[in-house]
C-alpha positions in Angstrom: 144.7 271.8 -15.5 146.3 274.8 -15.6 145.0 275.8 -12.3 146.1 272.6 -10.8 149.7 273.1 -11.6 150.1 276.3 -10.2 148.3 275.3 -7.2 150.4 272.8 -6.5 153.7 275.1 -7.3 152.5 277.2 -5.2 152.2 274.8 -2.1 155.6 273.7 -3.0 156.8 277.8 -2.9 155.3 278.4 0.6 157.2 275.5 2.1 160.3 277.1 1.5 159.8 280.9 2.3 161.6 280.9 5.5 164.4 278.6 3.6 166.3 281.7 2.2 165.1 280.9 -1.3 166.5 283.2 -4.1 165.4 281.6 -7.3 163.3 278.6 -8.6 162.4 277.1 -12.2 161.3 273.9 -13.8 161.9 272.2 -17.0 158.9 270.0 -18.3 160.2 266.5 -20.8 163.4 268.7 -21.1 165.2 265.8 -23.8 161.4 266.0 -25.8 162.1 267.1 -29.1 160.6 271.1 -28.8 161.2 271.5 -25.4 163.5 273.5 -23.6 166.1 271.7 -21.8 168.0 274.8 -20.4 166.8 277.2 -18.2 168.2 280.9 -16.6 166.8 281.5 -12.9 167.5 285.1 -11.8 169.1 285.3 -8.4 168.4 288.6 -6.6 169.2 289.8 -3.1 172.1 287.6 -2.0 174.6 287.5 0.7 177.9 288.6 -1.5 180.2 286.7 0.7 178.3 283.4 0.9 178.0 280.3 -1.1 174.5 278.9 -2.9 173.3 275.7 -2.5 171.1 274.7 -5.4 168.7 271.7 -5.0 167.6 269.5 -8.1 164.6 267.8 -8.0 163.8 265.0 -10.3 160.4 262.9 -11.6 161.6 260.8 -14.3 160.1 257.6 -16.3 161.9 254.5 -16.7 161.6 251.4 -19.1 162.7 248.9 -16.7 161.9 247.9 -13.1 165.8 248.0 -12.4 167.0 251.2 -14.8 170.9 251.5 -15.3 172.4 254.8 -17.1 172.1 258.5 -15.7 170.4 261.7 -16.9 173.2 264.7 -16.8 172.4 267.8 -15.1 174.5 271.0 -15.5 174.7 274.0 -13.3 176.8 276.8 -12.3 176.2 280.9 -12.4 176.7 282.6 -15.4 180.8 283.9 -15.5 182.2 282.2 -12.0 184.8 279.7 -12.2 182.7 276.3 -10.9 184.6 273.0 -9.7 183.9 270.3 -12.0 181.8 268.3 -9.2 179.2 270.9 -8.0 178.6 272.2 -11.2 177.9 268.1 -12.7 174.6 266.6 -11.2 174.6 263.0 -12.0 171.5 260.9 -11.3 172.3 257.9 -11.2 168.7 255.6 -11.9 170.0 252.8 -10.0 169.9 254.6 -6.9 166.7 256.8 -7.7 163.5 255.5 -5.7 161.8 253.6 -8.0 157.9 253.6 -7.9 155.9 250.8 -9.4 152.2 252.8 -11.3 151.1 250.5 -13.5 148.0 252.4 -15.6 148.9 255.5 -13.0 149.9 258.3 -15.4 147.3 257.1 -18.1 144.7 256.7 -15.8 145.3 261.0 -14.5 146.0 262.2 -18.3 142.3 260.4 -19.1 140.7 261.9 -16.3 141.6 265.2 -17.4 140.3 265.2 -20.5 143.5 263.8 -22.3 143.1 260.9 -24.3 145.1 260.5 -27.2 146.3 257.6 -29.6 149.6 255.7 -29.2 150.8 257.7 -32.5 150.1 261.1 -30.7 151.5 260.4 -27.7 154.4 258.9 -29.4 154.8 262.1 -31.3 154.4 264.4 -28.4 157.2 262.4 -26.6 159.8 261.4 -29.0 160.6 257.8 -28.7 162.6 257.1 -25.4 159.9 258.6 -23.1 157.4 257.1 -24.6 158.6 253.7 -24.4 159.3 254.4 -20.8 155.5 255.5 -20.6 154.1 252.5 -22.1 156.2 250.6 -19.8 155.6 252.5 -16.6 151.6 252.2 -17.6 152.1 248.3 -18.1 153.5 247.8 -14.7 157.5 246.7 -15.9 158.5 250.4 -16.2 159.5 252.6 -13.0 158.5 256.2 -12.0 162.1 257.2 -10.5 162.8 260.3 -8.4 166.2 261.9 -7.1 167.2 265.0 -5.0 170.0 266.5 -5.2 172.0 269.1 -3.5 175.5 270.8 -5.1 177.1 274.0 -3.6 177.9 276.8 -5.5 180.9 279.3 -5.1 179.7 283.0 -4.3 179.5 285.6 -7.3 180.6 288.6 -5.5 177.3 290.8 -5.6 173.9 290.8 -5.4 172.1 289.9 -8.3 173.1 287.0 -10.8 171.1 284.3 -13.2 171.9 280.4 -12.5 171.9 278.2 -15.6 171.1 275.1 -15.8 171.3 272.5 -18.8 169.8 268.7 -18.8 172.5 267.3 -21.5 171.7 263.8 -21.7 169.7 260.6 -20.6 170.2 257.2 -20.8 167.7 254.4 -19.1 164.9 256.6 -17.1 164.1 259.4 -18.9 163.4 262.9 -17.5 159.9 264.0 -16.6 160.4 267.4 -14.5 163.1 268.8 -13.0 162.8 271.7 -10.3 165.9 273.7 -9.8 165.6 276.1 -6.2 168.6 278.3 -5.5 169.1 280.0 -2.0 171.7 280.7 0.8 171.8 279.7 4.6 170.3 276.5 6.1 168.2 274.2 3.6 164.4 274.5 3.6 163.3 270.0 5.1 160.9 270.3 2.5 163.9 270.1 0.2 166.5 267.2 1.6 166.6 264.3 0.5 164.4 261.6 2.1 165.7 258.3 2.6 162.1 256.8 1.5 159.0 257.6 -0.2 157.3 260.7 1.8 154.5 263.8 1.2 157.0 265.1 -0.2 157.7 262.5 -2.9 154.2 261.9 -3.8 153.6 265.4 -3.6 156.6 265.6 -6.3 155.7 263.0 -8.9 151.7 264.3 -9.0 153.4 267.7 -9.2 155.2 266.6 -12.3 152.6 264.3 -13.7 149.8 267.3 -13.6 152.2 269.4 -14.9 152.6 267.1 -18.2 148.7 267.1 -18.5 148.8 270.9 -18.7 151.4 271.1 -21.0 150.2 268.1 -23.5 147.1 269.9 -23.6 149.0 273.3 -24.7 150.8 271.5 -27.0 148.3 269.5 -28.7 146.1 272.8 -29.0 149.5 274.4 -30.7 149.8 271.3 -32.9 146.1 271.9 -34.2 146.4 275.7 -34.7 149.3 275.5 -36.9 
């Protein structure tokens, strides 16, 4: 599993080489009880005198086949002054592309060798995301994904570290975000598409092989303590 994953981060690194791409991180189930929901991405080699745009992308679960609520993203770079509305991502979940996967993620996690009880899975997740799981593997739950784009303010220099904070949830529940900093024009690969596309699919696997990799670490944790 762990191959997988960075397999497939690596595909999603090489399509945006030629993007101007200073920085890039993930956070895995960031509102999980355990898991790290902030993250400090190192920014090296920038243009002094231009702005960043930072892209968030988002694989999250929902409960319901029409979610309402948002999940709260924060970012801005450490010490400079941020408006209010580029440093506040809002996803919104009922204008996220909603994907219908009834048995989907169950079906990959059992593949790979990760069948657990309702009680462990429960435990791993905490109890929002695993109700959206449950639902999402029933068929009335949602897989919802969202990009995002917010500009930045320069920094002055060179180097710098981007932080970024998921502060909250309510209806879908986050999965993966992937933060990518840079300068210039916007790698395709990271717009927004106005419908479900390679890059979509390529997105939610990303995130759902990710999860596999990281129940197994966690479960292996679990037993060794």
């Amino acid at each position: 599993m762990r191959s997988i994953v960075a397999a497939l981060l690596l595909f999603m690194g090489s399509a945006v080489v030629h993007g101007q791409t200073l920085g890039k991180s993930q956070l895995l189930m960031p509102l999980v009880p355990e898991m790290e929901s902030r993250l400090s991405i190192p920014v090296q080699g920038a243009d002094p005198s231009q702005p960043f745009w930072v892209v968030y992308q988002l694989v999250a679960l929902s409960p319901d086949s029409s979610p309402k609520g948002s999940i709260d993203v924060e970012g801005s770079f450490e010490g400079v002054l941020t408006p209010l509305n580029e440093m506040m991502v809002i996803f919104d979940s009922g204008r996220m592309l909603l994907t219908k996967s009834a048995g989907t993620i169950q079906q990959l996690l059992e593949r790979d060798g990760h069948k657990r009880t309702p009680e462990e899975w429960k435990s791993l997740m905490g109890p929002a995301l695993f109700a959206a799981y449950e639902a999402v593997n029933a068929g009335t739950g949602r897989v919802a994904e969202d990009t995002q784009t917010k500009t930045l303010p320069s920094f002055g220099k060179s180097e710098g570290t981007l932080q970024v904070s998921v502060e909250r949830a309510s209806g879908a529940q986050p999965l993966m975000l992937v933060v990518t900093v840079g300068q210039g024009n916007i790698p395709g690969s990271l717009l927004p598409a106005p419908e479900r596309t390679a890059v979509y699919k390529f997105g939610y696997l990303l995130g759902i092989a990710a999860f596999g990799w990281l129940v197994t670490r966690i479960f292996r944790r679990n037993r060794q303590d």
